[in-house]
C-alpha positions as CSV (number, residue, x, y, z in Angstrom):
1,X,-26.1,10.2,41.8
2,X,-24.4,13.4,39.9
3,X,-21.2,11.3,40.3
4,X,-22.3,8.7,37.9
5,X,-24.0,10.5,35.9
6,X,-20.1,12.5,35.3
7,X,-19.0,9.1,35.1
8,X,-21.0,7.9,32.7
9,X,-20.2,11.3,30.2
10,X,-16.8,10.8,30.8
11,X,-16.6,7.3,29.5
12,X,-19.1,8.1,27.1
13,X,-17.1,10.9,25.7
14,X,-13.7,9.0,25.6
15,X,-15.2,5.9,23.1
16,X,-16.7,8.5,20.9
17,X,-13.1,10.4,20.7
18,X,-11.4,7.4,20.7
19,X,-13.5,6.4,17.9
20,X,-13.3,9.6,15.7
21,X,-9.6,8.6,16.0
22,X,-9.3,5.3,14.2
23,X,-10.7,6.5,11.1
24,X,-10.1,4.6,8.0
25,X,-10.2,7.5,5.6
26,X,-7.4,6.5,3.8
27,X,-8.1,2.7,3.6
28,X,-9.4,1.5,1.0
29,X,-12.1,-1.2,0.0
30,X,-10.9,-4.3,-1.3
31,X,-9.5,-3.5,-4.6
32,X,-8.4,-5.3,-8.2
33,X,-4.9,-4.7,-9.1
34,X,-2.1,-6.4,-11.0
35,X,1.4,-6.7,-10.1
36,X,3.8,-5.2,-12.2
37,X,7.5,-6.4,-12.7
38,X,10.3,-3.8,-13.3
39,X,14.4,-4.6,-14.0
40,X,16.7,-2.5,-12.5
41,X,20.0,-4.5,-13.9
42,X,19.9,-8.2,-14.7
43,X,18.7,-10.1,-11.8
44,X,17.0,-7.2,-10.5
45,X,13.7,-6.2,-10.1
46,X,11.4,-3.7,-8.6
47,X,7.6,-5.3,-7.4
48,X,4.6,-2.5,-8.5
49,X,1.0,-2.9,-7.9
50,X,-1.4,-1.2,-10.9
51,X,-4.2,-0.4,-9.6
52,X,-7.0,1.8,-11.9
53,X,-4.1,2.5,-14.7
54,X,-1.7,3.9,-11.8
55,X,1.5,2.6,-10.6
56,X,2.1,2.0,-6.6
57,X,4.7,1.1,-5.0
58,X,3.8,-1.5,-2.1
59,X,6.5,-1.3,0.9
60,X,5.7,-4.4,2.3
61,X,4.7,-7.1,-0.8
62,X,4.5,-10.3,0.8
63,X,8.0,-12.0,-0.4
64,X,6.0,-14.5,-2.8
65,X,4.7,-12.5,-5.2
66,X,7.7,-11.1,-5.2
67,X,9.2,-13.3,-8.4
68,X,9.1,-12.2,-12.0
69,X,7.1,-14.5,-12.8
70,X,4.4,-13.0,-11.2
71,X,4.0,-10.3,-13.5
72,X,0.6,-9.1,-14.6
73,X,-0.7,-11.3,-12.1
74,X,-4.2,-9.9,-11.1
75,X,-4.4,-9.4,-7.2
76,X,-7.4,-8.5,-4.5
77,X,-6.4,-6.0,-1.9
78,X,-6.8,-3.3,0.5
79,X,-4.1,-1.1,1.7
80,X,-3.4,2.2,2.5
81,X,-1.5,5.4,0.7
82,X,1.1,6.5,2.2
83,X,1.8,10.3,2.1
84,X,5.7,9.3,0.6
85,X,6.8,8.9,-2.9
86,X,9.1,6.1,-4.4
87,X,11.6,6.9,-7.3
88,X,12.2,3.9,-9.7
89,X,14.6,3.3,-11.8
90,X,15.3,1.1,-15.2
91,X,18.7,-0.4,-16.9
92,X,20.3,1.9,-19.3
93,X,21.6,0.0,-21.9
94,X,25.2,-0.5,-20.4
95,X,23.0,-2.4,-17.1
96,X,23.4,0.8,-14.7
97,X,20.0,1.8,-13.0
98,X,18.8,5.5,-14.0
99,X,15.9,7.4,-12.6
100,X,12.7,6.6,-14.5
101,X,9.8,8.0,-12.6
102,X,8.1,8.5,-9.3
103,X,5.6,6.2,-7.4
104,X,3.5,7.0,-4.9
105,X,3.8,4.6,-1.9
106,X,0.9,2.0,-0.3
107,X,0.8,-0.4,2.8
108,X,-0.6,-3.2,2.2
109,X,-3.3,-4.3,4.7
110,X,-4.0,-7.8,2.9
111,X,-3.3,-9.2,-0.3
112,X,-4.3,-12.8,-2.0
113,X,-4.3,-13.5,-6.1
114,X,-8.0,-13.1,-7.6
């Protein structure tokens, strides 16, 4: 009998730390943003997500909002910051890329247009 009832701690204890471990701290609720369009050089452009008047930048957009046209496009999703920032960079007038500012990075968990 005191061999299941170690048993039965033991498994216990494991799903509770096993639990504590998937935490979602950083994930966020599902969330308004907007996608935001940036040229680098003609042609070339660099996919944001604004979300709460802040600039992210999302390492793995789904490829079709990834068009210009899709700019200020309102978007529902949940993702998660990343602890990594993302330099971007705009055309100086001759069409060479120069360092604007710095982004922090998101993964995005799901995505869909509101």
């Amino acid at each position: 009998m005191a061999n299941q009832s170690k048993f039965w701690v033991f498994t216990i204890s494991c799903f509770l730390i096993i639990s504590a471990c998937g935490s979602d701290k950083d994930r966020t609720p599902e969330t308004i943003g907007k996608i935001v369009v940036e040229a680098v050089t003609k042609g070339t452009h660099q996919y944001l997500i604004e979300i709460k008047d802040q600039l992210y930048w999302p390492e793995n957009l789904p490829a079709r909002f990834q068009d210009p046209n899709f700019n200020d496009v309102e978007v529902l999703l949940r993702f998660i910051k990343k602890d990594i920032q993302k330099d971007i960079y705009l055309p100086s007038p001759i069409d060479i890329p120069v360092f604007a500012y710095t982004v922090p990075v998101i993964q995005i968990l799901e995505i869909k247009e509101k």
